[in-house]
C-alpha positions as semicolon CSV with decimal commas, in nm:
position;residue;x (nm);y (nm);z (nm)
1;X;2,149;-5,917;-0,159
2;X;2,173;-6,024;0,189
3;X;1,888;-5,757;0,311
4;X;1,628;-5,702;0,075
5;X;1,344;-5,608;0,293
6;X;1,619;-5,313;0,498
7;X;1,708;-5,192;0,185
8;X;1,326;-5,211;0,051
9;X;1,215;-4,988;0,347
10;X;1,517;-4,760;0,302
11;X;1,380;-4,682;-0,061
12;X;1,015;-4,654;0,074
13;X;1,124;-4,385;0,328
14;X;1,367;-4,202;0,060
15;X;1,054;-4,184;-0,181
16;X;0,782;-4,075;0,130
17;X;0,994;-3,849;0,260
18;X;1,068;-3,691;-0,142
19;X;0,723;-3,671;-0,142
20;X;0,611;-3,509;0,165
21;X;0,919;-3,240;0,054
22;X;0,757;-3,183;-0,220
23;X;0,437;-3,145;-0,091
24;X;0,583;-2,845;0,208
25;X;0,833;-2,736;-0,016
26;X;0,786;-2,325;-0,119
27;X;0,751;-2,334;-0,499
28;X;0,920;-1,994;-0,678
29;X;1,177;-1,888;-0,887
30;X;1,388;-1,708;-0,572
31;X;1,444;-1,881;-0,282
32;X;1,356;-1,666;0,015
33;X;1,657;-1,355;0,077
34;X;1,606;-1,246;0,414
35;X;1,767;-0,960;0,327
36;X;1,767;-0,717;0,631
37;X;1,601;-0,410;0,534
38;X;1,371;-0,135;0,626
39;X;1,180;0,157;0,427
40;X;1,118;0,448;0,565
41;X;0,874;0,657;0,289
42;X;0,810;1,032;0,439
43;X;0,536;1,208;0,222
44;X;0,503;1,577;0,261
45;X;0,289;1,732;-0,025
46;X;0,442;2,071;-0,243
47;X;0,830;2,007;-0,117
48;X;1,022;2,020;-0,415
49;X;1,327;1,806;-0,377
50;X;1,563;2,024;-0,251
51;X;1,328;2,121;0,067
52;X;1,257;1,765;0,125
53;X;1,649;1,656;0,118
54;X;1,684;1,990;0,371
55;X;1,387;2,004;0,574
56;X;1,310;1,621;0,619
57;X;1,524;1,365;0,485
58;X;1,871;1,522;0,706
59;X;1,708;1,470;1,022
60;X;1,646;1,067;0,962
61;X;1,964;1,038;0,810
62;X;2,125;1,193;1,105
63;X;1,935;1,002;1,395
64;X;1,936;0,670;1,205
65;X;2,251;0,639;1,206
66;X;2,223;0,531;1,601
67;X;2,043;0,244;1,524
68;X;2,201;-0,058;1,667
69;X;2,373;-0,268;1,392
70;X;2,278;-0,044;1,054
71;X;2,508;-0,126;0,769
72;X;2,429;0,235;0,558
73;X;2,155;0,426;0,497
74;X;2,049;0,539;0,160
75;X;1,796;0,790;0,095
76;X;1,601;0,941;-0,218
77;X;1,438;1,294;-0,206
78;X;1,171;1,367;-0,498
79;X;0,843;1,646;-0,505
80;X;0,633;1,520;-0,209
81;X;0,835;1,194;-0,100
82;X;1,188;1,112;0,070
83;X;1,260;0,699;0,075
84;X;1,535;0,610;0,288
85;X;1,654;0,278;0,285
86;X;1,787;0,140;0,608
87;X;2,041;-0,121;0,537
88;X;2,163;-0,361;0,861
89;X;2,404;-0,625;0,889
90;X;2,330;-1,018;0,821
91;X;2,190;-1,205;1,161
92;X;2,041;-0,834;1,304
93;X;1,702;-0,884;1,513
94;X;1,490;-0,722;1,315
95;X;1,198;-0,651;1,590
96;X;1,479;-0,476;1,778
97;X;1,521;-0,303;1,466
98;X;1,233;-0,195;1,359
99;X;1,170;-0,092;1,739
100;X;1,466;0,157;1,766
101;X;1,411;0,302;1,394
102;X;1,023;0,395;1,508
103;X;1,174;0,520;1,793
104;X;1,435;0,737;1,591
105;X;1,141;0,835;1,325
106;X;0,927;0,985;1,617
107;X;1,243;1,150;1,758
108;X;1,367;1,318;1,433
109;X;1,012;1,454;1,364
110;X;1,049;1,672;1,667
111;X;1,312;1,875;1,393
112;X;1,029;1,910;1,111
113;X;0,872;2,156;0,959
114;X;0,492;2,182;1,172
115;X;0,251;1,954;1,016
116;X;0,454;1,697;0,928
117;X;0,249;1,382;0,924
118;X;0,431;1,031;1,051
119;X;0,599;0,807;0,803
120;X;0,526;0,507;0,656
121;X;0,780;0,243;0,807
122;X;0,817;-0,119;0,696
123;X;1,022;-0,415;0,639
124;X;1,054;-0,520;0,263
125;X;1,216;-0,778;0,108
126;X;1,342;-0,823;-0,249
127;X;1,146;-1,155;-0,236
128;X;0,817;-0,949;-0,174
129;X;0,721;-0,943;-0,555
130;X;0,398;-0,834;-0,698
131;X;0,233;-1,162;-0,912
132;X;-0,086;-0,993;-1,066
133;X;-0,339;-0,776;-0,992
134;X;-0,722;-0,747;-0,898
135;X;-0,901;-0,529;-1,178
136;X;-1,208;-0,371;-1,156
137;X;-1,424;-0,290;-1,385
138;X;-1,747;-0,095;-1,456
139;X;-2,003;0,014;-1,766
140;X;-2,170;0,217;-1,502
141;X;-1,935;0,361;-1,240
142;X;-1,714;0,606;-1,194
143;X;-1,366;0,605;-1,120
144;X;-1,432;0,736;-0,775
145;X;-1,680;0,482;-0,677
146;X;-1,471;0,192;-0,792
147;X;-1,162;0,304;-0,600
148;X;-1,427;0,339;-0,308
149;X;-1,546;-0,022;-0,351
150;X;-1,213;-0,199;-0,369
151;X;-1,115;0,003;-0,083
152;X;-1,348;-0,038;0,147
153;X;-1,534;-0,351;0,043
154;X;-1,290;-0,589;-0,094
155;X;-0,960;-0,518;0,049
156;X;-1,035;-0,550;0,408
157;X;-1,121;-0,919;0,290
158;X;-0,831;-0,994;0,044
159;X;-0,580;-0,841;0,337
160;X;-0,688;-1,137;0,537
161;X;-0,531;-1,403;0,289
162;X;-0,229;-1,565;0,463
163;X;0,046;-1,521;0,223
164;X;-0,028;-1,161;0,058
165;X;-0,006;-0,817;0,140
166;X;-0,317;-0,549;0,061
167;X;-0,159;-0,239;-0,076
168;X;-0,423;0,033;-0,133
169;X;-0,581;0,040;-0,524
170;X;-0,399;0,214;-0,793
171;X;-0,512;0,403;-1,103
172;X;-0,862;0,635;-0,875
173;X;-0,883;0,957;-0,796
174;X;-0,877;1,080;-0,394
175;X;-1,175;1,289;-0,336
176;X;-1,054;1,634;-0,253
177;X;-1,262;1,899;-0,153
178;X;-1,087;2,171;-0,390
179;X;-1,110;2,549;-0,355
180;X;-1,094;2,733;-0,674
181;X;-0,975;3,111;-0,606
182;X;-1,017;3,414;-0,877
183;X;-0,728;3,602;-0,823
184;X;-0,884;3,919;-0,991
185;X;-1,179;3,904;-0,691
186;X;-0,885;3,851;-0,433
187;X;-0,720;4,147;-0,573
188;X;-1,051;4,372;-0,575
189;X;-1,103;4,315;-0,243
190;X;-0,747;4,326;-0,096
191;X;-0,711;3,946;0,011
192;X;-0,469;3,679;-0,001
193;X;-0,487;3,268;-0,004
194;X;-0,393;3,254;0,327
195;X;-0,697;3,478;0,432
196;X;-0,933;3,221;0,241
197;X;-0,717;2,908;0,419
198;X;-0,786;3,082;0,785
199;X;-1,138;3,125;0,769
200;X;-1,237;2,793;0,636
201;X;-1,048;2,615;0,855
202;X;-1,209;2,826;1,160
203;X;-1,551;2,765;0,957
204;X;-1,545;2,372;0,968
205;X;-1,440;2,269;1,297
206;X;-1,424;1,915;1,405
207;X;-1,609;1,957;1,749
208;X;-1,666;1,634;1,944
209;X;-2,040;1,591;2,037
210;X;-2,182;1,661;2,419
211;X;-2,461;1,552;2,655
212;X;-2,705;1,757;2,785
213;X;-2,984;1,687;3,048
214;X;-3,334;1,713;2,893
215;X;-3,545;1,602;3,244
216;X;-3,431;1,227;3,299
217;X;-3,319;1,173;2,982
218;X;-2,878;1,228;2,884
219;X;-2,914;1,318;2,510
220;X;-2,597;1,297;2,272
221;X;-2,625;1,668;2,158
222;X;-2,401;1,701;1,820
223;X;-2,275;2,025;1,699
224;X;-2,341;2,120;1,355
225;X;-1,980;2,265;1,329
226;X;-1,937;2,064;0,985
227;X;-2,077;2,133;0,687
228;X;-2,256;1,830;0,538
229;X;-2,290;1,980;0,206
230;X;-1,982;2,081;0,034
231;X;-2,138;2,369;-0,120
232;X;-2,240;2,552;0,211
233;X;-1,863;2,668;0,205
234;X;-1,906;2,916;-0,017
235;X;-2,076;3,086;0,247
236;X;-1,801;3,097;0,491
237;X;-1,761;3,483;0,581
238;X;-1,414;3,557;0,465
239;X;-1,425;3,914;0,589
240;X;-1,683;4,094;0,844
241;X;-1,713;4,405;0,928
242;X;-1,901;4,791;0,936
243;X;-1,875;4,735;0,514
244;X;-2,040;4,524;0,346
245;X;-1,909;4,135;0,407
246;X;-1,680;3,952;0,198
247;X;-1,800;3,529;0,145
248;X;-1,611;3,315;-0,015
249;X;-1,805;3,259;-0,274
250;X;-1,725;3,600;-0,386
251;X;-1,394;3,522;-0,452
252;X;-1,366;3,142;-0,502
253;X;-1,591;2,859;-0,637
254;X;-1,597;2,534;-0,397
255;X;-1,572;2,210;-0,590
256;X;-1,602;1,797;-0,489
257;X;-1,347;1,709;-0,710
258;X;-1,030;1,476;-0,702
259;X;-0,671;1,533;-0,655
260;X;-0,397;1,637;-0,899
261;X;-0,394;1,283;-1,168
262;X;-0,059;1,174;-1,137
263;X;-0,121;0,833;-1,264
264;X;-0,408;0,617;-1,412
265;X;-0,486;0,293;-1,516
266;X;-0,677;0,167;-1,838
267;X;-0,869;-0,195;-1,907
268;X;-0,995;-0,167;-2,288
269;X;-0,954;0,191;-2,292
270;X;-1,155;0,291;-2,002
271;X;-1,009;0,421;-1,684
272;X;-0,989;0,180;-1,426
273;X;-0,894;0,083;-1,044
274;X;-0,689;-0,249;-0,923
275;X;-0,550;-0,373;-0,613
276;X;-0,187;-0,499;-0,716
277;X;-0,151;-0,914;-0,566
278;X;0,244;-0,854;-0,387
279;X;0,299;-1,203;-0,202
280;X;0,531;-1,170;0,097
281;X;0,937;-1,288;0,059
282;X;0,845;-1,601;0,289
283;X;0,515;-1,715;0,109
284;X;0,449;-1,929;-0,230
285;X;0,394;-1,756;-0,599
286;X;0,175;-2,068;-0,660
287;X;0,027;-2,098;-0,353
288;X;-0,096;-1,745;-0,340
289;X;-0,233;-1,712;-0,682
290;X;-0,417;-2,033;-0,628
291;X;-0,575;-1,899;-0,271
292;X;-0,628;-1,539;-0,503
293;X;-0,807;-1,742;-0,763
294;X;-1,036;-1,897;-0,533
295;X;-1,152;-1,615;-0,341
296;X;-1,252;-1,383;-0,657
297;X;-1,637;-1,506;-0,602
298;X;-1,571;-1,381;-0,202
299;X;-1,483;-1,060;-0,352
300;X;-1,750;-1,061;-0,610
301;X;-1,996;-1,151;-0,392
302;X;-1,946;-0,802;-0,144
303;X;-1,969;-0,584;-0,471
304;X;-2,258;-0,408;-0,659
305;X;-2,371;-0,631;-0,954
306;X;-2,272;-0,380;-1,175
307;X;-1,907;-0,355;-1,071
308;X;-1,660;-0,702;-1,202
309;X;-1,358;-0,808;-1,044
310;X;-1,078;-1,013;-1,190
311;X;-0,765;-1,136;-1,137
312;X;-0,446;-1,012;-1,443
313;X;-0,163;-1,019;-1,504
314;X;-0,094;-1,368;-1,338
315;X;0,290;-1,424;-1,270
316;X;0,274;-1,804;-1,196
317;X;0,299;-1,928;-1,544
318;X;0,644;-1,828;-1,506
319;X;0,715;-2,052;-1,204
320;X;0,514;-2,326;-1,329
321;X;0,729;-2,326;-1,663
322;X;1,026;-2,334;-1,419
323;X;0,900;-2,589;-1,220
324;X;0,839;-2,796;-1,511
325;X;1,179;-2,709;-1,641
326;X;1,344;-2,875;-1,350
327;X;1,109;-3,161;-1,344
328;X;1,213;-3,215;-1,683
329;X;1,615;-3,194;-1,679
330;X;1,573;-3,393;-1,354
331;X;1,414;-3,693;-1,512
332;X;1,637;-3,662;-1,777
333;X;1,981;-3,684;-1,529
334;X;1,775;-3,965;-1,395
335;X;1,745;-4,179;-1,672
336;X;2,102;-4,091;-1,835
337;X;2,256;-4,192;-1,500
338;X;2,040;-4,520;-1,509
339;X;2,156;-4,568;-1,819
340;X;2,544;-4,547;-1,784
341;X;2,491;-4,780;-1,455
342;X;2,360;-5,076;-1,680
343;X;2,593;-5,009;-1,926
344;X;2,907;-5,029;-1,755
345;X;2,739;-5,316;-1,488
346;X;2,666;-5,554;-1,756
């Protein structure tokens, strides 16, 4: 060998520069897609499908399909919910196209039925992958109250992990402030739904507060316009007049309940709430996990004492076992290729 110490560095540099690969490279099953997409989800609660694929999901379809460099557009009406799927073609900015399909969303809205709220519009990627969840747990609590403390108390802090995205919890109940009418009442006394809709809504306004000048002093002066206890409803006038007056608690019972159950979770037979872990297309399984793993005190730590939080359902095994895999066949390659070289060499 006429260069030992070049060809010496040249295998130092291979083998620090394998390693500091190694080190940076993203470890998953799927290499990142990229594949250009956006979701457009349009909620719009008691549509049945047919009124949604009429009313709502047309009117997208129709204007999207001005959006510079789209590929197709798919779309899926059900009770409630359209998705359409906005499809463009490889190498398409996709800030200039999520700019022009907000820009089409507000503009098709103008066609919708009144009270149409604004859809949800984001980027997804079939790398963006769910890889366990955050489970909650209580002896003590109710559902409500844990779906108000992973909401509220732990989520703002697990949104802030680099790597993850903080979809709301699954498996509570949404408060709802339900209205229970007797039809036989409404029928006695000549009403409908939409006369019990009308008068609470003119009975709990949201008024902004005012000032007023009490000698040198500028007061915030707030108007009691809102009921603070759910149960003063019921004594919303429905119906004035020379007869007697008609309140709604004549005719319907006010309840702090939930909404419709349309899906639950259970841990041991007991109802409860998690936050699922969905890593984003560009970010590592393992890496995320791990950063999950050792922030569960952080979350523990903002919670009632009462109320446990743990991580299920982990998906790295799965990668690991792949990544061992690899390692495995590689070494394998390595030494059977060693091996023919000193065989046919000597």
């Amino acid at each position: 060998m006429r260069r030992p110490f070049t060809v010496l560095v040249v295998i130092v540099a291979v083998a620090l520069g394998a390693g500091l690969a190694l080190r940076q490279m993203t470890r998953d099953i799927f290499p990142s897609l990229g594949i250009p997409t956006i979701y457009v989800a349009q909620p719009f609660g008691g549509m049945d499908p047919a009124q949604m694929e009429g009313y709502l999901t047309y009117y997208y379809e129709y204007h999207f399909l001005y959006i510079t460099g789209i590929e197709h557009v798919e779309s899926k009406s059900i009770q409630g919910a359209s998705i359409i799927k906005l499809q463009f073609h490889p190498g398409m900015d996709m800030a200039q196209a999520m700019a022009e399909t907000i820009s089409y969303v507000n503009r098709a809205r103008a066609f919708m039925p009144p009270g149409t709220v604004p859809p949800f519009v984001m980027r997804f990627d079939a790398g963006s992958v769910p890889v366990g969840d955050l489970v909650f747990t209580s002896e003590t609590r109710t559902v409500a109250q844990l779906q108000d403390a992973a909401l509220n108390l732990v989520r703002p802090l697990f949104a802030t992990l680099p790597g993850v995205s903080a979809p709301p919890p699954f498996g509570g109940s949404a408060r709802s402030i339900v209205v229970n009418l007797k039809p036989d009442r409404l029928h006695a006394y000549n009403l409908t739904p939409d006369d019990i809709v009308a008068s609470v809504t003119a009975a709990n306004v949201i008024s902004p507060s005012g000032n007023a000048t009490v000698g040198k002093k500028y007061p915030m002066v707030p108007i009691n316009s809102v009921v603070k206890n759910i149960k003063d409803l019921e004594s919303v006038p429905v119906r004035t007049g020379p007869h007697s007056a008609v309140f709604l608690r004549d005719v319907a019972q006010v309840v702090d309940g939930s909404d419709i159950v349309t899906g639950y979770a259970l841990v041991n037979g007991r109802r409860t709430v998690y936050i699922p872990v969905t890593k984003r297309s560009d970010a590592s399984t393992l890496s995320v996990v791990n950063l999950v793993k050792a922030n569960i005190p952080k979350f523990q730590s903002v919670l009632p004492d009462d109320v446990k939080v743990s991580y299920e359902f982990d998906q790295s095994p799965y990668v690991t076992h792949a990544i061992n895999g690899l390692i495995r066949e590689g070494a394998l390659g390595a030494v059977l290729t060693g091996l023919m070289v000193l065989l046919f060499s000597a």
